[in-house]
N, CA, C and O atoms as a GROMACS GRO file, in nm:
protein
  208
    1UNK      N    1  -0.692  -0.515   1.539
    1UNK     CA    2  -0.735  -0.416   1.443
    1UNK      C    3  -0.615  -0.366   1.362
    1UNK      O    4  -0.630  -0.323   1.247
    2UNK      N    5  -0.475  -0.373   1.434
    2UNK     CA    6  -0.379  -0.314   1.331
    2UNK      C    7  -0.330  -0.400   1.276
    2UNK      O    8  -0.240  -0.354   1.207
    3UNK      N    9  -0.337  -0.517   1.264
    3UNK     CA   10  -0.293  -0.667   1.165
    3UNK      C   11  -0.391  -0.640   1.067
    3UNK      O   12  -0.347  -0.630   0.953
    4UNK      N   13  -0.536  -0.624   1.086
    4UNK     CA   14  -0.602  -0.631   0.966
    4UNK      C   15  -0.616  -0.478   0.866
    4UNK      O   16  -0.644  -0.476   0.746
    5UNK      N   17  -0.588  -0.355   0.955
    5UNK     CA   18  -0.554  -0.241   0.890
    5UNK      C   19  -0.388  -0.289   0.798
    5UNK      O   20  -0.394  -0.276   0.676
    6UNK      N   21  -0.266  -0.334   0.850
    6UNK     CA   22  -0.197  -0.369   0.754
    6UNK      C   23  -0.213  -0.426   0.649
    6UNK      O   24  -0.193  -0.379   0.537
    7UNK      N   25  -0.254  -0.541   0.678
    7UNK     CA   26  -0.330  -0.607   0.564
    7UNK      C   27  -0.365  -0.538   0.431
    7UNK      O   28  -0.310  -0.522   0.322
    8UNK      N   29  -0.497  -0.499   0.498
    8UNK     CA   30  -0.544  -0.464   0.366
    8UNK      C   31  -0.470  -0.330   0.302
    8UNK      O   32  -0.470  -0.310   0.181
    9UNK      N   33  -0.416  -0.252   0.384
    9UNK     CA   34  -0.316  -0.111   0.342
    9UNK      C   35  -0.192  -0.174   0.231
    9UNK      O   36  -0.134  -0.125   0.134
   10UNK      N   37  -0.185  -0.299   0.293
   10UNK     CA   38  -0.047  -0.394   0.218
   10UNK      C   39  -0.114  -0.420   0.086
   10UNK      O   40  -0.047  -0.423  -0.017
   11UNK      N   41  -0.272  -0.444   0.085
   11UNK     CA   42  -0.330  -0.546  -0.051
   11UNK      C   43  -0.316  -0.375  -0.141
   11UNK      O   44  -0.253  -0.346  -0.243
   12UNK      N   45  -0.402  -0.291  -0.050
   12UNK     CA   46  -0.395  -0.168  -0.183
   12UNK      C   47  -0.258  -0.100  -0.228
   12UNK      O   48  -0.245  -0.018  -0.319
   13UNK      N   49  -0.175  -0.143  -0.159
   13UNK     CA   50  -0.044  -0.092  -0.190
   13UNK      C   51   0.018  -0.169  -0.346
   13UNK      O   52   0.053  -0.123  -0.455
   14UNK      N   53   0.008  -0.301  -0.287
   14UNK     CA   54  -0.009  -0.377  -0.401
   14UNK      C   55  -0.041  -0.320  -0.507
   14UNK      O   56   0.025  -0.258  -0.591
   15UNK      N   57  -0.165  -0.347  -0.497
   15UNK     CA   58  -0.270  -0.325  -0.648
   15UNK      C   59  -0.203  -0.176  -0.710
   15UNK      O   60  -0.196  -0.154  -0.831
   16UNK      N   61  -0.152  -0.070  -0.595
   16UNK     CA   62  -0.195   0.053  -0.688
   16UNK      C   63  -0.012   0.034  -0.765
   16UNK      O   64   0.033   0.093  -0.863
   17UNK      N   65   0.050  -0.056  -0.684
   17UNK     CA   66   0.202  -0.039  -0.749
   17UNK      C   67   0.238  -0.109  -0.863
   17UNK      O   68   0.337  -0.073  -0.927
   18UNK      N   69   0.167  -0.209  -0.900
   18UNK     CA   70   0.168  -0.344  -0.951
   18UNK      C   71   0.033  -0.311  -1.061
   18UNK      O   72   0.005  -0.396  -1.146
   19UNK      N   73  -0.026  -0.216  -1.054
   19UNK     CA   74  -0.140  -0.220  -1.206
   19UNK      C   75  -0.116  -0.176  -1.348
   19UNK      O   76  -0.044  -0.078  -1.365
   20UNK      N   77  -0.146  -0.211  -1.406
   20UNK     CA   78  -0.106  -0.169  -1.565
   20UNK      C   79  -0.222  -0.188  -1.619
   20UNK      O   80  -0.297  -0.282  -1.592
   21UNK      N   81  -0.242  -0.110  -1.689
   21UNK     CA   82  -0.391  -0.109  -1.825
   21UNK      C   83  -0.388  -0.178  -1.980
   21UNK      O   84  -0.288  -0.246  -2.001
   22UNK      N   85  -0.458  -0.172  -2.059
   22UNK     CA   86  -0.440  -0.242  -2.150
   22UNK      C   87  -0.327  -0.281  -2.232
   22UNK      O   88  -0.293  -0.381  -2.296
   23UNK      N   89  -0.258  -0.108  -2.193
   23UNK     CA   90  -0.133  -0.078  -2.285
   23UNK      C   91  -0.006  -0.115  -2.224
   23UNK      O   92   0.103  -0.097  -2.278
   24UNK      N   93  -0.027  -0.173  -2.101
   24UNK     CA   94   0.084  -0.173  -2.005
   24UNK      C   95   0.131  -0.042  -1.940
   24UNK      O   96   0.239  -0.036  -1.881
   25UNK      N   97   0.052   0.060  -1.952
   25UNK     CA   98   0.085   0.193  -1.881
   25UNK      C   99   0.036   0.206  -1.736
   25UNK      O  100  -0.082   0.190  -1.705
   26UNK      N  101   0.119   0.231  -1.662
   26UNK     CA  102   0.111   0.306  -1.524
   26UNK      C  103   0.025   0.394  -1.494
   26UNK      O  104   0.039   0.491  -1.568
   27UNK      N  105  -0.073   0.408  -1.406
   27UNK     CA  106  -0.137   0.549  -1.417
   27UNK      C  107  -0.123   0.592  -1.301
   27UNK      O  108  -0.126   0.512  -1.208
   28UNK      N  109  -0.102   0.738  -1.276
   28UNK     CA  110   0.011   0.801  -1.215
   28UNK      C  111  -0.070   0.844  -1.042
   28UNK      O  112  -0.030   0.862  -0.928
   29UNK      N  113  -0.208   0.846  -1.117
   29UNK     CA  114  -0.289   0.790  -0.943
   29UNK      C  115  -0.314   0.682  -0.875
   29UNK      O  116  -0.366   0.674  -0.763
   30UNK      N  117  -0.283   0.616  -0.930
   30UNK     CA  118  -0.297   0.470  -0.857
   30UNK      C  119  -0.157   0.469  -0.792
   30UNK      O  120  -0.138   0.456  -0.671
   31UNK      N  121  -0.049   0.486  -0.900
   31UNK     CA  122   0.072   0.496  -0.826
   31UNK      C  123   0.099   0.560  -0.634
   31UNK      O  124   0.137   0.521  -0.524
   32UNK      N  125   0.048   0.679  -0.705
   32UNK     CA  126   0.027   0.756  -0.592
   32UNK      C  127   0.010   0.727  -0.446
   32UNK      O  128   0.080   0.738  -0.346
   33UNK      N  129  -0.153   0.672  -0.486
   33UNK     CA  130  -0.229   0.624  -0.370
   33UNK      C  131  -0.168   0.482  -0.363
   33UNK      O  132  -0.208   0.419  -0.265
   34UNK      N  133  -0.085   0.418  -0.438
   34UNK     CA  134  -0.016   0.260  -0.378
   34UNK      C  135   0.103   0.322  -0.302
   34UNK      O  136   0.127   0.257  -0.201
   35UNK      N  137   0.181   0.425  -0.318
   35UNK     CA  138   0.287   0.485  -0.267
   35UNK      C  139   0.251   0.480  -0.126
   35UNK      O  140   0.299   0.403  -0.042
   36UNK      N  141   0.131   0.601  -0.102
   36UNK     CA  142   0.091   0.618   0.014
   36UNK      C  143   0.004   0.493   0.144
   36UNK      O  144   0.011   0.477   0.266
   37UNK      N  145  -0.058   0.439   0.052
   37UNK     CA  146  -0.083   0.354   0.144
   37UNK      C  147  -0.034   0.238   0.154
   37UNK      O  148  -0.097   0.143   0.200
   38UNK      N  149   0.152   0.229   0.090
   38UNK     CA  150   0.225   0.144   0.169
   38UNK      C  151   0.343   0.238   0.260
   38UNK      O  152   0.424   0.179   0.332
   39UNK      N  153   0.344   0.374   0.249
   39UNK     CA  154   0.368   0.452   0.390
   39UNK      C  155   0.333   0.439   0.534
   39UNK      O  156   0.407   0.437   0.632
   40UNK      N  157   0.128   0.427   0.517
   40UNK     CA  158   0.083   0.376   0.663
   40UNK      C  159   0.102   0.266   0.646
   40UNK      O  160   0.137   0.229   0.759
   41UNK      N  161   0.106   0.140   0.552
   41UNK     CA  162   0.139   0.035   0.613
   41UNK      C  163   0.267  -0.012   0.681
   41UNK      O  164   0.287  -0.100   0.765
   42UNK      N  165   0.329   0.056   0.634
   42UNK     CA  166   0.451   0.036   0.699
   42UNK      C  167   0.482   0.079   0.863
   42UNK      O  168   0.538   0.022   0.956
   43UNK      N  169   0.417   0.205   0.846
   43UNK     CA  170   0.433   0.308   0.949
   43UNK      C  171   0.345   0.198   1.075
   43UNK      O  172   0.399   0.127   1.159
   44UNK      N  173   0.240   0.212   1.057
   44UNK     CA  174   0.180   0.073   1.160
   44UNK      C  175   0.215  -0.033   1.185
   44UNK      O  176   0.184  -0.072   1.297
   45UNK      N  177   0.290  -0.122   1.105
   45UNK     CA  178   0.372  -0.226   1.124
   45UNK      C  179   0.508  -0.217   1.176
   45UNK      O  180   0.566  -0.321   1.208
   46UNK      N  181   0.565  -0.105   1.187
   46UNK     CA  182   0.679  -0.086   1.254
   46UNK      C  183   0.638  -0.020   1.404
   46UNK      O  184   0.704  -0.050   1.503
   47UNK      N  185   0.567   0.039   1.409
   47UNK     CA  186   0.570   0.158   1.518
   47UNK      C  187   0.406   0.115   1.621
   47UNK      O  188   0.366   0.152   1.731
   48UNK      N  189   0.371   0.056   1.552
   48UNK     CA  190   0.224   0.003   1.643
   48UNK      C  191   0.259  -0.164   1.664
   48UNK      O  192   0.317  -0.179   1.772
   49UNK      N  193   0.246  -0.249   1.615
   49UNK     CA  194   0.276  -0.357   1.598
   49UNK      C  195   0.377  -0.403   1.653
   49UNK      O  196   0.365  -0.476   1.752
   50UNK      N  197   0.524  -0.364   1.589
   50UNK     CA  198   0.666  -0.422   1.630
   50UNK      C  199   0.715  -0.333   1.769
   50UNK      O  200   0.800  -0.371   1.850
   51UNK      N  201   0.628  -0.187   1.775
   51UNK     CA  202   0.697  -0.156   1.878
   51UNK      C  203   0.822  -0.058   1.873
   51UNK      O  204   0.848   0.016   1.967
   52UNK      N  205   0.908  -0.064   1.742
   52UNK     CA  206   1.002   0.001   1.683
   52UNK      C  207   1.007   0.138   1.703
   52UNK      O  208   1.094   0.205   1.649
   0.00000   0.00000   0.00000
């Protein structure tokens, strides 16, 4: 369950860091929420997972 919670925490992290709109602008919630949910991904992959 915490391989596939990384996962996908990793895919939306992605998307929200990595999106741009027509204009090529950033929008500053997506940022946000890509910020944060590569926090828990991380946080689970180090500390659940690796053990760290």
């Amino acid at each position: 369950m915490d391989i596939f919670f990384v996962i996908i925490t990793a895919l939306i992290a992605w998307h929200g860091l990595t999106f741009r709109d027509a204009d090529g602008k950033k929008d500053f919630v997506r940022l946000l929420f890509g910020a944060i949910s590569l926090l828990f991904c991380l946080r689970v992959l180090f500390f659940d997972i690796l053990g760290g």
